[in-house]
GUDO-691137 format. One line per field, with one value per atom (N, C-alpha, C): residue number from 1; residue in three letters; atom name; x, y, z. Coordinates in steps of 0.2 Angstrom, whole numbers, plus 2048, in hexadecimal, padded with zeros to 3 digits. Atoms other than C-alpha are relative to their C-alpha. Example, Ala and Ser with C-alpha at 12.3 -4.5 7.8 and 13.67 -1.06 7.14 Angstrom:
2
i: [1	1	1	2	2	2]
aa: [ALA	ALA	ALA	SER	SER	SER]
at: [N	CA	C	N	CA	C]
X: [804	83E	804	7FC	844	7FC]
Y: [7FA	7EA	806	7FA	7FB	805]
Z: [800	827	800	7FF	824	803]
END
This chain:
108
i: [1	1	1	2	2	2	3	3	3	4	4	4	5	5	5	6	6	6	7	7	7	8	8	8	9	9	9	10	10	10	11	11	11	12	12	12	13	13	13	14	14	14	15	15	15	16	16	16	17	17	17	18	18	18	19	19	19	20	20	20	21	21	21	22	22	22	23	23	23	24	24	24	25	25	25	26	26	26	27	27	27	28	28	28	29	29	29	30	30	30	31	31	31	32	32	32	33	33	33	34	34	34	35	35	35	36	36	36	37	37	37	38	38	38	39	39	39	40	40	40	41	41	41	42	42	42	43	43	43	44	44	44	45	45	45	46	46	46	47	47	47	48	48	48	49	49	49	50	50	50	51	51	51	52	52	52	53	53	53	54	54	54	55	55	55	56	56	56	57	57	57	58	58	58	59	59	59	60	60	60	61	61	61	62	62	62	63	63	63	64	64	64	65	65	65	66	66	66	67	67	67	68	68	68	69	69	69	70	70	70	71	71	71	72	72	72	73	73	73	74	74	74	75	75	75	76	76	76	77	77	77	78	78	78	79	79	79	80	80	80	81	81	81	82	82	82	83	83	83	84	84	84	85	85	85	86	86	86	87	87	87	88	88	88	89	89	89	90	90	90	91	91	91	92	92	92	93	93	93	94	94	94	95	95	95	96	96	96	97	97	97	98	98	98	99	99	99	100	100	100	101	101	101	102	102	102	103	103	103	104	104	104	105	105	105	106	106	106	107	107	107	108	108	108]
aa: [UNK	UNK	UNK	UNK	UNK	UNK	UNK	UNK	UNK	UNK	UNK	UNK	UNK	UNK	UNK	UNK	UNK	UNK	UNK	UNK	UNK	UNK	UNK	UNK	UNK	UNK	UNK	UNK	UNK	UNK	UNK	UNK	UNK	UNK	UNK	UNK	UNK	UNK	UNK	UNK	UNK	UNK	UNK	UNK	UNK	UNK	UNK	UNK	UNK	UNK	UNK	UNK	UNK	UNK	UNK	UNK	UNK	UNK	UNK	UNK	UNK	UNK	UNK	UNK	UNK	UNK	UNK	UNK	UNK	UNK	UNK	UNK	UNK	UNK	UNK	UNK	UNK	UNK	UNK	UNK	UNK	UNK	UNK	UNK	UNK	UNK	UNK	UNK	UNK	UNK	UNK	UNK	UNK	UNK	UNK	UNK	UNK	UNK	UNK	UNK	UNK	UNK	UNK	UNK	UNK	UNK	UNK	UNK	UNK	UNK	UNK	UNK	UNK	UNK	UNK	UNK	UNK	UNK	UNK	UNK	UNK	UNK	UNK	UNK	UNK	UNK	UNK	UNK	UNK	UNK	UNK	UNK	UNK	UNK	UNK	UNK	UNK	UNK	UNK	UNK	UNK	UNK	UNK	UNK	UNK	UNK	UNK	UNK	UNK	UNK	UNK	UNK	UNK	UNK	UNK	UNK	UNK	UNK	UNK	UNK	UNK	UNK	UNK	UNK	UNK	UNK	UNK	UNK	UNK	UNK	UNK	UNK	UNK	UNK	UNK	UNK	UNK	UNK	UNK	UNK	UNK	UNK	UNK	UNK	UNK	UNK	UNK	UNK	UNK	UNK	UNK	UNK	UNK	UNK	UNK	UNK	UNK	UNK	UNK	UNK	UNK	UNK	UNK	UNK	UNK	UNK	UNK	UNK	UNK	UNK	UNK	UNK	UNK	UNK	UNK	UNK	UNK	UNK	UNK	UNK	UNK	UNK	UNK	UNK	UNK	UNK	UNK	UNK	UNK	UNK	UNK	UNK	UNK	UNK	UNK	UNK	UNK	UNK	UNK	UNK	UNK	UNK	UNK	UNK	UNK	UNK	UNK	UNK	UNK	UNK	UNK	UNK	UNK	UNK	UNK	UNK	UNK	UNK	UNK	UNK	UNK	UNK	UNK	UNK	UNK	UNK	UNK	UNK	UNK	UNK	UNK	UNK	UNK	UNK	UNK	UNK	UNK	UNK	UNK	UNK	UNK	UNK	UNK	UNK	UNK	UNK	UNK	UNK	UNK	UNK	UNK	UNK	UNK	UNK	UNK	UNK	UNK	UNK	UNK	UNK	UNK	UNK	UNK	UNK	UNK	UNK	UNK	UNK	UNK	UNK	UNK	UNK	UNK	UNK	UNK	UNK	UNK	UNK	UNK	UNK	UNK	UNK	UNK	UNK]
at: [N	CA	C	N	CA	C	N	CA	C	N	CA	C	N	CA	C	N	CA	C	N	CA	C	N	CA	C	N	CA	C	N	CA	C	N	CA	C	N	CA	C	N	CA	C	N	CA	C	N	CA	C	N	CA	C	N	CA	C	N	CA	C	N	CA	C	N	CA	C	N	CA	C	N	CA	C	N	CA	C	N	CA	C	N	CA	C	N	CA	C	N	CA	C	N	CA	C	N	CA	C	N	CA	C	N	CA	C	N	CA	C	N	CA	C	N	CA	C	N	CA	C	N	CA	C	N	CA	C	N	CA	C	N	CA	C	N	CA	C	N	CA	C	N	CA	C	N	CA	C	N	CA	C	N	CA	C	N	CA	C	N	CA	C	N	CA	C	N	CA	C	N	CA	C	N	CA	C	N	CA	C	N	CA	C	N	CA	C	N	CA	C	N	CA	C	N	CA	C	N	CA	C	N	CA	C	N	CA	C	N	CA	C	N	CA	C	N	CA	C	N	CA	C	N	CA	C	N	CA	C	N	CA	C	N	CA	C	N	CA	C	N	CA	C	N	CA	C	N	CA	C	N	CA	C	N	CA	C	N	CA	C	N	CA	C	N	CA	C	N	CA	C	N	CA	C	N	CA	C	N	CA	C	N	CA	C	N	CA	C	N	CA	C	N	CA	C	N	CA	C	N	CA	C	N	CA	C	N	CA	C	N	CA	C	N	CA	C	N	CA	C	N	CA	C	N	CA	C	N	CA	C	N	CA	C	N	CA	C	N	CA	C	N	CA	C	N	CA	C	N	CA	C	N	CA	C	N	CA	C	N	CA	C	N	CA	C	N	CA	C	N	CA	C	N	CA	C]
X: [804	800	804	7FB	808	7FC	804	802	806	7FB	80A	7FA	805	802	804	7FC	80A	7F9	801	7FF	804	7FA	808	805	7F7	81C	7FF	802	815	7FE	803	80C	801	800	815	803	7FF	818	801	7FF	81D	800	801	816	7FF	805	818	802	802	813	7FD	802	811	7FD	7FE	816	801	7FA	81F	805	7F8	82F	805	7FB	83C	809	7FA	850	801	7FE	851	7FB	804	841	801	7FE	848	807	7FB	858	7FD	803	84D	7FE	802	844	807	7FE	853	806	7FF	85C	7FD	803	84E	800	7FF	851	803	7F9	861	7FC	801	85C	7F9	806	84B	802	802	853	802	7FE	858	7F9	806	846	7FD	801	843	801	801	83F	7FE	803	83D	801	800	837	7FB	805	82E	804	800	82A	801	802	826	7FF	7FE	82C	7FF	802	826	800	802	82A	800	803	822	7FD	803	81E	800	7FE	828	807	7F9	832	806	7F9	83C	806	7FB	847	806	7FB	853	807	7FA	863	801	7FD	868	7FC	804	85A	7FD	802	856	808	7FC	868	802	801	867	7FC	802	858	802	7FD	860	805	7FB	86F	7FC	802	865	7FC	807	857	808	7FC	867	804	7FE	86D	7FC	805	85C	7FE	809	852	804	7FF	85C	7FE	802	853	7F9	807	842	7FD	805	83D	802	803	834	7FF	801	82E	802	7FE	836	7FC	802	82E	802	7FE	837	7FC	801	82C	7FF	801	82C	803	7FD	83A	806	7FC	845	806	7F9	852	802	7FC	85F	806	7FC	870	804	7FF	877	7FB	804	868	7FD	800	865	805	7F7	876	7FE	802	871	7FB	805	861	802	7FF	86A	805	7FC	877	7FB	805	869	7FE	804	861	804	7F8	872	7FF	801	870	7F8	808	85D	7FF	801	85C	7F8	805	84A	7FA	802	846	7FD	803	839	7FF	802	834	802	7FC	83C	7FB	802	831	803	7FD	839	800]
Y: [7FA	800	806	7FB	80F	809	7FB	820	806	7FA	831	807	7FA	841	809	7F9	855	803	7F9	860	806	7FC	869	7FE	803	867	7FB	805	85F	7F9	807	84F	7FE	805	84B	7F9	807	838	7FD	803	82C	7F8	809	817	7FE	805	80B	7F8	809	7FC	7FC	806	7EB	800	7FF	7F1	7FB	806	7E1	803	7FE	7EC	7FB	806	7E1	806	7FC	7E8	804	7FB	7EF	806	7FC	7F8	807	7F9	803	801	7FA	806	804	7FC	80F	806	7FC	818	804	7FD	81C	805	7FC	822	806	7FB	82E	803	7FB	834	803	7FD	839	805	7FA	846	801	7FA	84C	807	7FA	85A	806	7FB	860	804	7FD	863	807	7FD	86F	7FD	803	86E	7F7	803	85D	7FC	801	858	7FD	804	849	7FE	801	844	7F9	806	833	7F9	803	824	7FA	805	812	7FC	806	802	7FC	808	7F5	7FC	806	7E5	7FE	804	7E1	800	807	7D1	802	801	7D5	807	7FD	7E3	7FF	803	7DB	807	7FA	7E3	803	7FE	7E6	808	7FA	7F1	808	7FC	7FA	803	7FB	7FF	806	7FA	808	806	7FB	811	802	7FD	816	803	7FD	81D	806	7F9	82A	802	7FC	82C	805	7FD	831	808	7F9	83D	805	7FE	845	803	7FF	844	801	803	843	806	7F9	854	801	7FD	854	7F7	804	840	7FF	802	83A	7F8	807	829	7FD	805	81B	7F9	806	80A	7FB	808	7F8	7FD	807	7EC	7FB	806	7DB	802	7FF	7E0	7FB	805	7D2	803	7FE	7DD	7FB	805	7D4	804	7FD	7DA	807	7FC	7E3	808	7FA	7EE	804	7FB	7F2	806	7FC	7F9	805	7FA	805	804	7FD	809	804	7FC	80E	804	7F9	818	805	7FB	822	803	7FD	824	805	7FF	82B	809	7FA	839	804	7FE	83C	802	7FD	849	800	7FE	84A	7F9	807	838	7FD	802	831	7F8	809	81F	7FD	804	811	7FA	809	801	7FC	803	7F4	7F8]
Z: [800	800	800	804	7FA	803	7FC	806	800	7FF	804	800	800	809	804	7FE	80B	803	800	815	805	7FE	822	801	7FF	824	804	7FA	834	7FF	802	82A	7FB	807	81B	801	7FE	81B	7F7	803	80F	803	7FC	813	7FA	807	807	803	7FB	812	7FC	805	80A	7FB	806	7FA	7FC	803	7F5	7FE	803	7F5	7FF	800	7F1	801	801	7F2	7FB	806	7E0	800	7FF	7E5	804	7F9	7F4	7FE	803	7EA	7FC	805	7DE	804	7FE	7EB	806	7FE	7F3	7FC	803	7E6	7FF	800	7E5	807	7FA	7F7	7FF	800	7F2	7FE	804	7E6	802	7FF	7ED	801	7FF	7F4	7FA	807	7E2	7FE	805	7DF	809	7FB	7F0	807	7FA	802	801	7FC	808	806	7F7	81B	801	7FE	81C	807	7F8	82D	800	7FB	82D	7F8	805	821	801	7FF	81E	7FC	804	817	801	7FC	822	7FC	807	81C	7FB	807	80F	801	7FF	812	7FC	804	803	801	7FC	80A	801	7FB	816	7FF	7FD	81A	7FA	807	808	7FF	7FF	808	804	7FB	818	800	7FF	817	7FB	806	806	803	7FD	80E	805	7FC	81D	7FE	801	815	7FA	805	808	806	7FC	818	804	7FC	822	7FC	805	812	800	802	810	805	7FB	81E	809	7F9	830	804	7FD	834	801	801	831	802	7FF	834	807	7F9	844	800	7FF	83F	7FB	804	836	801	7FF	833	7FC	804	82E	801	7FA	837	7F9	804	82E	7F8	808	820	800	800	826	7FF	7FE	82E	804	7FF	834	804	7FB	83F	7FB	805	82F	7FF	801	82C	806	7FA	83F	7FF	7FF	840	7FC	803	831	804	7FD	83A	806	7FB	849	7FF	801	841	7FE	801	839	805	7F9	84A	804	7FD	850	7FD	806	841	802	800	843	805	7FA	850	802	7FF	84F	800	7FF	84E	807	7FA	85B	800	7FE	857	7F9	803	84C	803	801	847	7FC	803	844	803]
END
């Protein structure tokens, strides 16, 4: 399920919960993290790719590493749960938490 919605800076969010993402899927999407801020402002709060097995560390660590380039200022919520992290993609996870001054909660 594929959910994204801008209304004030306070509730922009980005979920894309059991998508059938698979690993080549979230290099795509993180590719595109990279270069969002070429197109302006952006301050999403609150990021999600629960529920999809095909992930794994391969993947959660890609997005961790463009969420940490992009975003370690403006996100509050992160969600893995059931991505079939493993000791590899915590580690990202919590380096990013490290960076993410504004970070409140981490599912995972």
């Amino acid at each position: 399920m594929l959910e994204a919605a801008r209304g004030s800076n306070r509730d922009t969010y980005l979920h894309l919960r059991n998508a059938g993402l698979e690993v080549a899927d979230v290099l795509v999407i993180a590719a595109a993290l990279h270069e969002a801020p070429l197109y302006g402002n952006f301050d999403l709060q609150s990021f999600s790719t629960s529920y999809n097995l095909g992930l794994t560390d391969d993947g959660v660590i890609a997005l961790a590493l463009a969420l940490a380039r992009v975003l370690p200022h403006t996100l509050t919520k992160l969600g893995f749960v059931k991505c079939a992290i493993e000791n590899d993609g915590g580690e990202a996870l919590l380096k990013f938490d490290y960076e993410a001054d504004r970070l409140r909660m981490i599912c995972a």
